[in-house]
N, C-alpha and C positions, 0 to 999 in steps of 0.2 A: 504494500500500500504506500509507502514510503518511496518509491519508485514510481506511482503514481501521481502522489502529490508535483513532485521534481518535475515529470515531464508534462504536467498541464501548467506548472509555473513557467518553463522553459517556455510552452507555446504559447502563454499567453503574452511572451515578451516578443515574439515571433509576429505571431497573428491575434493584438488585440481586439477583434470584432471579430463577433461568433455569434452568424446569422442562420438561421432556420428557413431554406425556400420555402417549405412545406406551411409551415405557421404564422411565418414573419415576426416568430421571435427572436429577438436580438441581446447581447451585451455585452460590454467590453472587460476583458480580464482585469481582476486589480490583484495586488499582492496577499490580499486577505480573503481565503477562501475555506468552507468547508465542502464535506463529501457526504451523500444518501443513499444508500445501498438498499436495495428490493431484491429480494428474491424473488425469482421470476418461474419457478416450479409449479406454476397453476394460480397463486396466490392474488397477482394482481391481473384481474377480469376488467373486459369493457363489455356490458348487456351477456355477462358470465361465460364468454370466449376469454382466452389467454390472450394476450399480447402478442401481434406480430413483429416482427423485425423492423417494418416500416413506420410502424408504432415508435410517436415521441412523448415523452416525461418532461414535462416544462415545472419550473419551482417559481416563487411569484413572490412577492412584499406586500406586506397591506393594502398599501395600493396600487398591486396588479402591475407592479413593475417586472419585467423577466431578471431573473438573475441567474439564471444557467437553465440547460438542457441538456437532454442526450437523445438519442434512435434507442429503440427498445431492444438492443443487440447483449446478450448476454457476456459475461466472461465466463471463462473454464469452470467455476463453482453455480453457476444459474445465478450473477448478481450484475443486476443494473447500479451504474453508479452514476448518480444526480453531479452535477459539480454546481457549486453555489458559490457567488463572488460578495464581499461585503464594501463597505465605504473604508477605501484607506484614506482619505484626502485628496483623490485625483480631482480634477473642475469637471469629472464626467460620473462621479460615483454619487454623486449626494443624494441620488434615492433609492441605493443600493443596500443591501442589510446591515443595520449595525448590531453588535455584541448585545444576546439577548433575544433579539429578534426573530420568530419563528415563521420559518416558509410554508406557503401553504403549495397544492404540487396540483396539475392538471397533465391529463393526456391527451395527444392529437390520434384520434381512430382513423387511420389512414385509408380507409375501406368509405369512409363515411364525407372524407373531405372530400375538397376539390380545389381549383386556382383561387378560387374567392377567398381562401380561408385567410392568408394574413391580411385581410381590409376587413371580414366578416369573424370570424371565427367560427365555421363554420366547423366539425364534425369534433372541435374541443370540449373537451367532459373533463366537469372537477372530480379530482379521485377524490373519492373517502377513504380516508385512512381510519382503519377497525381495529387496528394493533396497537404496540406502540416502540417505542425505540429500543436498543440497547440498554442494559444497565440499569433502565427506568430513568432514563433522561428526557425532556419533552422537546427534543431537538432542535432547541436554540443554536441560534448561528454562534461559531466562534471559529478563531482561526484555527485553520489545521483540524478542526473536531472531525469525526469519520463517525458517522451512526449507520446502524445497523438497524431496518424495520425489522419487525419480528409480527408476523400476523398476516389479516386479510387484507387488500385494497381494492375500492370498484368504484367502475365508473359506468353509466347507464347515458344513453344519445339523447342530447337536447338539439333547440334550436339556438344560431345567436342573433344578432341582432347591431347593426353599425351604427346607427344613428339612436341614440338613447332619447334626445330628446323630442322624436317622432314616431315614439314607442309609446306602448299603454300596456303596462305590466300588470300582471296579476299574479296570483301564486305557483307560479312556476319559475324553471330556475334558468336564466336565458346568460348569456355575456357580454357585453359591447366594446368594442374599439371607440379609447378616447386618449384624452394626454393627461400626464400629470407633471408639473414641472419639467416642463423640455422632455418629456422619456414618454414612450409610447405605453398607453395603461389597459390592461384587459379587465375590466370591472367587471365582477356579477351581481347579479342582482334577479329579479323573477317576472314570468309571465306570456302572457296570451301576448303577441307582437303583433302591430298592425302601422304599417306603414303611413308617411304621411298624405300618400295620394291615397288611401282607405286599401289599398290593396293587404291581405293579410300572407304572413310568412307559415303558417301552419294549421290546415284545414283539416278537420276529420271528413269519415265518408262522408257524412252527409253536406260538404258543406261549410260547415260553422268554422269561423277562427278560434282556435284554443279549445275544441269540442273533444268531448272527450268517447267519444261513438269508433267505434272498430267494427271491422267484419268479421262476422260471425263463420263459424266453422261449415254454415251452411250455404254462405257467399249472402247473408244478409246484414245490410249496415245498422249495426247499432240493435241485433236481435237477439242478444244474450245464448244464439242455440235457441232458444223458444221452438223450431223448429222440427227438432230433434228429440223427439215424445222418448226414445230409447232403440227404434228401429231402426235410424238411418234420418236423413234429411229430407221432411215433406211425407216422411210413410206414415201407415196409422200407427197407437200407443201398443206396450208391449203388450195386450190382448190379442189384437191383431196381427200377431207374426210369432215367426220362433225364434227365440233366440238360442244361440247354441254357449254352451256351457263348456268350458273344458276339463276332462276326467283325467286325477291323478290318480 
């Protein structure tokens, strides 16, 4: 691990800016960093699939600053390792993590984005983290710190949303692109999103923005199966038919 540190120190003297095409996460190395390690053995799900390779781990500041990433590319023991940068003093750090500070971590579901995603954030899911660190630490930033998760993490597909204040949120949990002090900010926050030309970003079948209606197993929207007496879809109830039983 200590070979690790060295040579992301080395690169970050190398190649200070470390962009994301995929997300348009970005940030620039400083001399004060720590490390997040995930087991990647099943443990961290998106809509409880594993992780692909294309799959990125972004870590974030309260205010939705990037302060590192990785590709969800394992090492030889099945562990992704986060790298996280803090404020050393650079005129480019000042809303980068300071000592104390705990990151909160999101995934890019690469199945689920597309080109839109670093102006949208579009196929990003905040992970939940269920576990908790090494040692029993709550994984404050410090320098050199290397945490270990120990547990489950999930992330389930939302929508985002670019423009926040041509949005109408409700309780749902959506993201937007904005700024915070010169540095580009991924904010969350929640809800039904509807544009400000009234167009909406997320219909159910039937229709409705932010509705919560799905098709049924019988291809009926919003029919709970209602359809589906116990014979099949649209037949008569189990009086009317045999059902077969299997004999052990």
């Amino acid at each position: 691990m200590k070979r690790l540190i060295t040579l992301t120190l080395m690169l970050g003297t190398l190649f200070p800016g470390v962009y994301s095409e995929e997300t348009g996460w970005n940030y620039k190395q400083t001399t004060l960093q720590s490390f997040y390690m995930f087991f990647n053995g099943g443990d961290i799900t998106i809509d409880g699939e594993a992780l692909e390779s294309e799959d990125v781990i972004g870590a974030f500041t309260a205010d939705g600053v990037c302060v590192g990433w990785t590709y969800a590319n394992m090492d030889g023991n099945n562990y992704i390792t986060v790298p996280t940068v803090g404020d050393d003093g650079s005129d480019y750090s000042g809303n980068y993590l300071s000592s104390g500070d705990i990151p909160t971590f999101r995934v890019f579901d690469a199945s689920s984005g597309d080109d839109s995603t670093p102006s949208t954030q579009n196929g990003v899911l905040p992970l939940a983290l269920l576990g908790e660190w090494s040692g029993g630490a709550d994984g404050s930033f410090s320098n050199n710190a290397i945490y270990i998760y120990d547990g489950a993490a999930s992330a389930s597909n939302s929508y985002a949303c670019f423009d926040q204040e041509a949005c109408n949120f409700g309780d749902y949990h959506w993201l937007h692109v904005s700024e915070f002090n010169g540095d580009t900010s991924y904010g969350e926050t929640g809800g039904d999103v509807i544009t400000d030309d009234g167009s909406c970003l997320s219909n159910d079948c039937n229709g409705d923005c932010g509705g919560t209606a799905v098709i049924d197993d019988c291809d009926v929207c919003g029919g709970g199966n209602a359809d589906d007496l116990g014979c099949g879809c649209f037949e008569d109830a189990p009086s009317g038919c045999v059902i077969l039983v299997d004999q052990y």
